[in-house]
MDTraj code that builds the backbone (N, CA, C; nanometers):
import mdtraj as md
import numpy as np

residues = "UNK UNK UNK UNK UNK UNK UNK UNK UNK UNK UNK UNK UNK UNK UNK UNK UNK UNK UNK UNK UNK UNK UNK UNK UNK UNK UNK UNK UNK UNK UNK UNK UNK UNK UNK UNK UNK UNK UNK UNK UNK UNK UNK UNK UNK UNK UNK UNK UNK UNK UNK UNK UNK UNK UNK UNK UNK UNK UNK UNK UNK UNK UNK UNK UNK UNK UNK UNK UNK UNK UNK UNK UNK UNK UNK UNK UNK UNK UNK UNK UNK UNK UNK UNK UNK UNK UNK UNK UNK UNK UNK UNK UNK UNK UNK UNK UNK UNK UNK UNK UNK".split()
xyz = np.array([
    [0.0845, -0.1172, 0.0000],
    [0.0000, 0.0000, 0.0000],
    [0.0888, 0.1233, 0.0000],
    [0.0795, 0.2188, -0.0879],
    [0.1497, 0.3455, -0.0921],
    [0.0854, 0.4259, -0.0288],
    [0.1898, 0.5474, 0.0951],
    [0.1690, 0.6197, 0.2145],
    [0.2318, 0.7163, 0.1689],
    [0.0855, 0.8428, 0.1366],
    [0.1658, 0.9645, 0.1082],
    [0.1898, 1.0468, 0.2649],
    [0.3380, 1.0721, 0.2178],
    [0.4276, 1.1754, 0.4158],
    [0.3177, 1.3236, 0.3508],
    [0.2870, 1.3936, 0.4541],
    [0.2090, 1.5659, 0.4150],
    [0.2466, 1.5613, 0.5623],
    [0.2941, 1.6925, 0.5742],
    [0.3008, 1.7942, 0.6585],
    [0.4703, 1.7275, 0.7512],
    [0.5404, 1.7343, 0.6582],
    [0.7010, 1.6449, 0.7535],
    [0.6502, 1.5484, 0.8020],
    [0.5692, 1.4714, 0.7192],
    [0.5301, 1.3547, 0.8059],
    [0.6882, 1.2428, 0.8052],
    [0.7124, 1.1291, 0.8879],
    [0.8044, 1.0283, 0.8189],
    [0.7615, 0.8997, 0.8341],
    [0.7792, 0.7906, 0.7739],
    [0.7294, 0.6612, 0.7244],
    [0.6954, 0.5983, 0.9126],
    [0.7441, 0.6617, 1.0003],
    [0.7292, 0.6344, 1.1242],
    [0.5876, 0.6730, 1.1653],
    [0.5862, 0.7634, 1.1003],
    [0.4633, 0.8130, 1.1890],
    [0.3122, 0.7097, 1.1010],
    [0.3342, 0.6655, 0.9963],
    [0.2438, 0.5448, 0.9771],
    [0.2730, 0.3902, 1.0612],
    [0.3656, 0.4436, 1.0856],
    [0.3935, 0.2711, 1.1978],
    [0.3515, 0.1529, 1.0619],
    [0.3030, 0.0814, 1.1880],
    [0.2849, -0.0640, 1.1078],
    [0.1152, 0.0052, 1.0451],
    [0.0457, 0.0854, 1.0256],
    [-0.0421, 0.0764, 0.9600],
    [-0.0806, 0.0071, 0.8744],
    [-0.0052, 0.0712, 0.7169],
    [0.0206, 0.0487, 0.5785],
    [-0.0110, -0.1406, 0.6083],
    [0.1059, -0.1978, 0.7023],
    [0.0962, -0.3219, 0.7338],
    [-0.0236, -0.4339, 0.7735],
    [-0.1281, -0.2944, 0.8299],
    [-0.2344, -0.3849, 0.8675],
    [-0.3659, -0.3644, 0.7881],
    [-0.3190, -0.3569, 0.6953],
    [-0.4655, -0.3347, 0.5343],
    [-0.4241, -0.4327, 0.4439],
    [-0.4926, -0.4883, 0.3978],
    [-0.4976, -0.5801, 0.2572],
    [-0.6032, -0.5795, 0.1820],
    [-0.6059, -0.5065, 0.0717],
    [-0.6583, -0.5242, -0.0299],
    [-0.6963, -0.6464, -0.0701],
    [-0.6754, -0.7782, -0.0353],
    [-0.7110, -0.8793, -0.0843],
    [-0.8244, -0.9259, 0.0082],
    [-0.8064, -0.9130, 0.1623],
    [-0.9303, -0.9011, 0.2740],
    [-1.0525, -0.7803, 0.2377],
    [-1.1483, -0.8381, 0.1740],
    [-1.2725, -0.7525, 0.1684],
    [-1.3264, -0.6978, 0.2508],
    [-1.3118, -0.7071, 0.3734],
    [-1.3456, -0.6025, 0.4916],
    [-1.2950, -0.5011, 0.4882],
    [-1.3583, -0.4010, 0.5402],
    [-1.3010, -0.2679, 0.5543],
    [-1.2060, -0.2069, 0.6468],
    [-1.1590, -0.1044, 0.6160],
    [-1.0270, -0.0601, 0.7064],
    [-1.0719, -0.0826, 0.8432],
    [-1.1854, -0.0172, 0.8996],
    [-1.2176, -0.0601, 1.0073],
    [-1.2122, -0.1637, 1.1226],
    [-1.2645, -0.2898, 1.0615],
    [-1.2584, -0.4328, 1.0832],
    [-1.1183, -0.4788, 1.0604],
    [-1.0335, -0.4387, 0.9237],
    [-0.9061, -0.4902, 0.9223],
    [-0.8272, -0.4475, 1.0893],
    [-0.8425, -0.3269, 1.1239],
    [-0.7374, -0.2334, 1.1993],
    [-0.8030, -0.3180, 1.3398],
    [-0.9272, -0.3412, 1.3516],
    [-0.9691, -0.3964, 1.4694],
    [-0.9341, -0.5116, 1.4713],
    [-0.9079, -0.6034, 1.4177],
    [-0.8499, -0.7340, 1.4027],
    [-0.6777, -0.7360, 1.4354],
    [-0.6301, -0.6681, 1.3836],
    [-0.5072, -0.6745, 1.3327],
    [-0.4391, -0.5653, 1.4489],
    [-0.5140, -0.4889, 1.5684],
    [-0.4659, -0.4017, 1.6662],
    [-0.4719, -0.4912, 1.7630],
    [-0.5886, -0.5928, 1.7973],
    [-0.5736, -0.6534, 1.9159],
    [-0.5155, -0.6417, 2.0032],
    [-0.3545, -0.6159, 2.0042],
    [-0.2797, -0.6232, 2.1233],
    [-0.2635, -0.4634, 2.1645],
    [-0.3320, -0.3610, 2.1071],
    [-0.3840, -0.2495, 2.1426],
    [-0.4481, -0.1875, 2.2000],
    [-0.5621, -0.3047, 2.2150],
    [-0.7194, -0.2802, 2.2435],
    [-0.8214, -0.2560, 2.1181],
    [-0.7773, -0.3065, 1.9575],
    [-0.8819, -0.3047, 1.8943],
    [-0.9193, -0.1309, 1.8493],
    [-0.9913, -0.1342, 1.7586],
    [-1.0422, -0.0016, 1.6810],
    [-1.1528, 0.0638, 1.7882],
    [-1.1346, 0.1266, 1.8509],
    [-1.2029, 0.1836, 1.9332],
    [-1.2442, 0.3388, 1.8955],
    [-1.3425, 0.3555, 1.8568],
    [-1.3652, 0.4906, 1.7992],
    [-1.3583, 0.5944, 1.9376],
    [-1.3740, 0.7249, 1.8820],
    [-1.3541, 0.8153, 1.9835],
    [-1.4035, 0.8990, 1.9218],
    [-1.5562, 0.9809, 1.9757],
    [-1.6393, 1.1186, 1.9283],
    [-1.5962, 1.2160, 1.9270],
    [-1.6242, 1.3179, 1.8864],
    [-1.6677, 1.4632, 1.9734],
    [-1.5347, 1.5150, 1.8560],
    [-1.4833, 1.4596, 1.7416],
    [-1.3616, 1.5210, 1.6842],
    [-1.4101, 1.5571, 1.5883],
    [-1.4237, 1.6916, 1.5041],
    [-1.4649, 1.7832, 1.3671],
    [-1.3497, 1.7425, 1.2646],
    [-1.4038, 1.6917, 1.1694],
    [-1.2609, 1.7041, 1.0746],
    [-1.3147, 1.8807, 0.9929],
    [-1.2179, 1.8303, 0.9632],
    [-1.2017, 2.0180, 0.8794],
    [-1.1692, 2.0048, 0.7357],
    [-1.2172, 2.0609, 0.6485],
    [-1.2025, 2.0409, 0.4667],
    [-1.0485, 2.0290, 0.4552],
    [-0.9412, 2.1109, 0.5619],
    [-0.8036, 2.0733, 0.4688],
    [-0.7683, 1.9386, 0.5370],
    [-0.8475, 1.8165, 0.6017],
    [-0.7824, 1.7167, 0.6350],
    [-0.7379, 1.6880, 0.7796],
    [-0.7598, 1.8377, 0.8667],
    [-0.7465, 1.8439, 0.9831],
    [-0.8260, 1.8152, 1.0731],
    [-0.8159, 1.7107, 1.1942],
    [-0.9122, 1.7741, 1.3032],
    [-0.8908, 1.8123, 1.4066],
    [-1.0190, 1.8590, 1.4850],
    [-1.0081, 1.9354, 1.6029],
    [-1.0956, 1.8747, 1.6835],
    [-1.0506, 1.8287, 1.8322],
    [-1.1144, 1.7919, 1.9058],
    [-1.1797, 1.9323, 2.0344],
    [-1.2681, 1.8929, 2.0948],
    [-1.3102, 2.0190, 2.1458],
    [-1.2555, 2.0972, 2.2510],
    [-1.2102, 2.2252, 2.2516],
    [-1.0568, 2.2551, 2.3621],
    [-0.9536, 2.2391, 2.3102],
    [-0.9058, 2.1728, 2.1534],
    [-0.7766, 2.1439, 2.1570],
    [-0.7457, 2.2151, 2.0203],
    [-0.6388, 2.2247, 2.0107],
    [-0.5961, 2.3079, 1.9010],
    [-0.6195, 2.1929, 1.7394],
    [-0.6824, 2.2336, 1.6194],
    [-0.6351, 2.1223, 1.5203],
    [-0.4756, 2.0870, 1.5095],
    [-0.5347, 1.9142, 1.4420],
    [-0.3902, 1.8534, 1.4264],
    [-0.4032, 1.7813, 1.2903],
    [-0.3136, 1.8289, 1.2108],
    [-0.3067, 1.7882, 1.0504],
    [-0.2416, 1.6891, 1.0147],
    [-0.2574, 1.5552, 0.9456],
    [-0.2607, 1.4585, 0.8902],
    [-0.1332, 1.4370, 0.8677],
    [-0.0584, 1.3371, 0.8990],
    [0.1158, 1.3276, 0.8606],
    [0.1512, 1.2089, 0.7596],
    [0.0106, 1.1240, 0.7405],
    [0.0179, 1.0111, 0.6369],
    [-0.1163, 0.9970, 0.5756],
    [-0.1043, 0.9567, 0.4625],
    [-0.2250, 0.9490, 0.3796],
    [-0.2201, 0.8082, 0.3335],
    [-0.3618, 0.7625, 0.3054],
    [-0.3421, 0.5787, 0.2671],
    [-0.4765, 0.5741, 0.2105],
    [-0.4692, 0.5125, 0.0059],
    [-0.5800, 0.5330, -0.0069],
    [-0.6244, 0.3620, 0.0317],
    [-0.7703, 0.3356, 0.0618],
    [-0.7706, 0.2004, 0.0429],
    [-0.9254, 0.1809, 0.0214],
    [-0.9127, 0.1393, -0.0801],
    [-1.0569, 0.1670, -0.1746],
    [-1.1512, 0.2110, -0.1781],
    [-1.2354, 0.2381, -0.1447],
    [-1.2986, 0.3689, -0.0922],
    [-1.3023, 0.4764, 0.0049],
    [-1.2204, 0.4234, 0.0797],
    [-1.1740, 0.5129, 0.2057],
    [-1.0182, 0.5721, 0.2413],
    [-1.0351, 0.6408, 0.3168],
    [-0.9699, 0.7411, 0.3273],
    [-0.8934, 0.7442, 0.4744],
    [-0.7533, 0.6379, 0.5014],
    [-0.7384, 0.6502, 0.5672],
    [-0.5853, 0.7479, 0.6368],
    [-0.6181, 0.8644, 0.7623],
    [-0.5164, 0.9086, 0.7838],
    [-0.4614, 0.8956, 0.9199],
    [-0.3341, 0.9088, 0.9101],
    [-0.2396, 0.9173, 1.0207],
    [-0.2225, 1.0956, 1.1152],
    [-0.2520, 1.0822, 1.2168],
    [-0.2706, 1.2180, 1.2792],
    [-0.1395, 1.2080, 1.4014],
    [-0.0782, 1.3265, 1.4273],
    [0.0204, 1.3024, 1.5674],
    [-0.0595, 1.1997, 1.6894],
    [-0.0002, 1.1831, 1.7770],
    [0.0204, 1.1379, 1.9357],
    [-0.1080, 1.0253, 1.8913],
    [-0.0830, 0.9260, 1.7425],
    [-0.1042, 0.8206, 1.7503],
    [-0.2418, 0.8081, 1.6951],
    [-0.3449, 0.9258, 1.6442],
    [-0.4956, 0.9439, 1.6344],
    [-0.4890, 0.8668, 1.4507],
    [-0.5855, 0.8179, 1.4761],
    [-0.6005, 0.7247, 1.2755],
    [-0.7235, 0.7588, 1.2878],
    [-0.7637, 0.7986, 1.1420],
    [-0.8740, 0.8516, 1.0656],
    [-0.9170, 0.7848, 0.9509],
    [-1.0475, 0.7380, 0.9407],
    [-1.1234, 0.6747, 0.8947],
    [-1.1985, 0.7274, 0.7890],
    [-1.1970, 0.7945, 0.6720],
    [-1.2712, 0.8967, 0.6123],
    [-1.3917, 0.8149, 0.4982],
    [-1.5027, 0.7742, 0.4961],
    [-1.5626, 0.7656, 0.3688],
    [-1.6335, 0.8517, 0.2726],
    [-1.6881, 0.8135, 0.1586],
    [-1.6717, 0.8930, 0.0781],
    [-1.7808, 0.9727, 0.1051],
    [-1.9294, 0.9280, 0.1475],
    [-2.0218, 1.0398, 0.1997],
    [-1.9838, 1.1735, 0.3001],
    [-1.8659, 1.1384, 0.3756],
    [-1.8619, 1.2576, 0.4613],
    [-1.8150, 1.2191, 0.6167],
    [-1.8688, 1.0604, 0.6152],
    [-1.8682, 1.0264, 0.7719],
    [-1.6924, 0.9638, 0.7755],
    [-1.6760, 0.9438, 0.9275],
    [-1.5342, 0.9326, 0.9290],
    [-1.5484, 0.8705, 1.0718],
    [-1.4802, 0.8109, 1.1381],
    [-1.4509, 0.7272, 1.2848],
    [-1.2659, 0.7781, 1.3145],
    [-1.2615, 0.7979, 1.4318],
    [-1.1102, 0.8294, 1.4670],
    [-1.0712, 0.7195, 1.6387],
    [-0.9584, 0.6660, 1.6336],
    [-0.9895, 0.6015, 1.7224],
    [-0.7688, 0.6237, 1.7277],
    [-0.7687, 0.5874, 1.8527],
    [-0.5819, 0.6500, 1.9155],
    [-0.5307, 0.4887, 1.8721],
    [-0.3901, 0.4420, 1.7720],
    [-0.3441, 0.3469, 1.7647],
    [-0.1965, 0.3917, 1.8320],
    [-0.1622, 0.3983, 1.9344],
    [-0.0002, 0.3896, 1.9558],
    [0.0104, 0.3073, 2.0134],
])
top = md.Topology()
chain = top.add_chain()
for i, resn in enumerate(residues, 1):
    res = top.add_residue(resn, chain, resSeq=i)
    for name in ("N", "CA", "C"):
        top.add_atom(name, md.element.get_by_symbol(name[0]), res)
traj = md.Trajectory(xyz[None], top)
């Protein structure tokens, strides 16, 4: 899977992501990342975060934080955010964010 770096991102800050998607598994990023985090605690979403048209979000009280990896994976839109936040984007608009470090 090709990981575009935006904003000084470096191949670190996708971690093992990229690693835990397969295109050949028909489930979605979602289910892949929840499967494949286990020893994390699994895809655990987390509310209350606005994304913003340039790709950014903002949680409430906190300053926005802009995207340091990009990953397309077939219809969705997944990004890498600092202090570990992954973003879930589909194509209607809706999106899930949940902390992988």
């Amino acid at each position: 899977m090709k990981v575009l770096l935006v904003n000084n991102g470096t191949p670190e800050d996708a971690g093992l992501i990229p690693m835990m998607l397969n295109l050949e598994d028909e489930r979605p990023a979602r289910d892949q990342l929840d499967a494949n985090y286990q020893h994390g605690g699994g895809w655990r979403p987390m509310g209350k975060f606005k994304a913003r048209r340039d790709g950014s979000l903002q949680y409430p009280g906190d300053p926005a934080i802009e995207p340091l990896a990009v990953m397309h994976f077939r219809d969705e839109l997944v990004l890498v955010y600092p202090y570990g936040f992954v973003g879930i984007f589909q194509q209607d608009g809706s999106f899930e964010v949940a902390r992988m470090d």
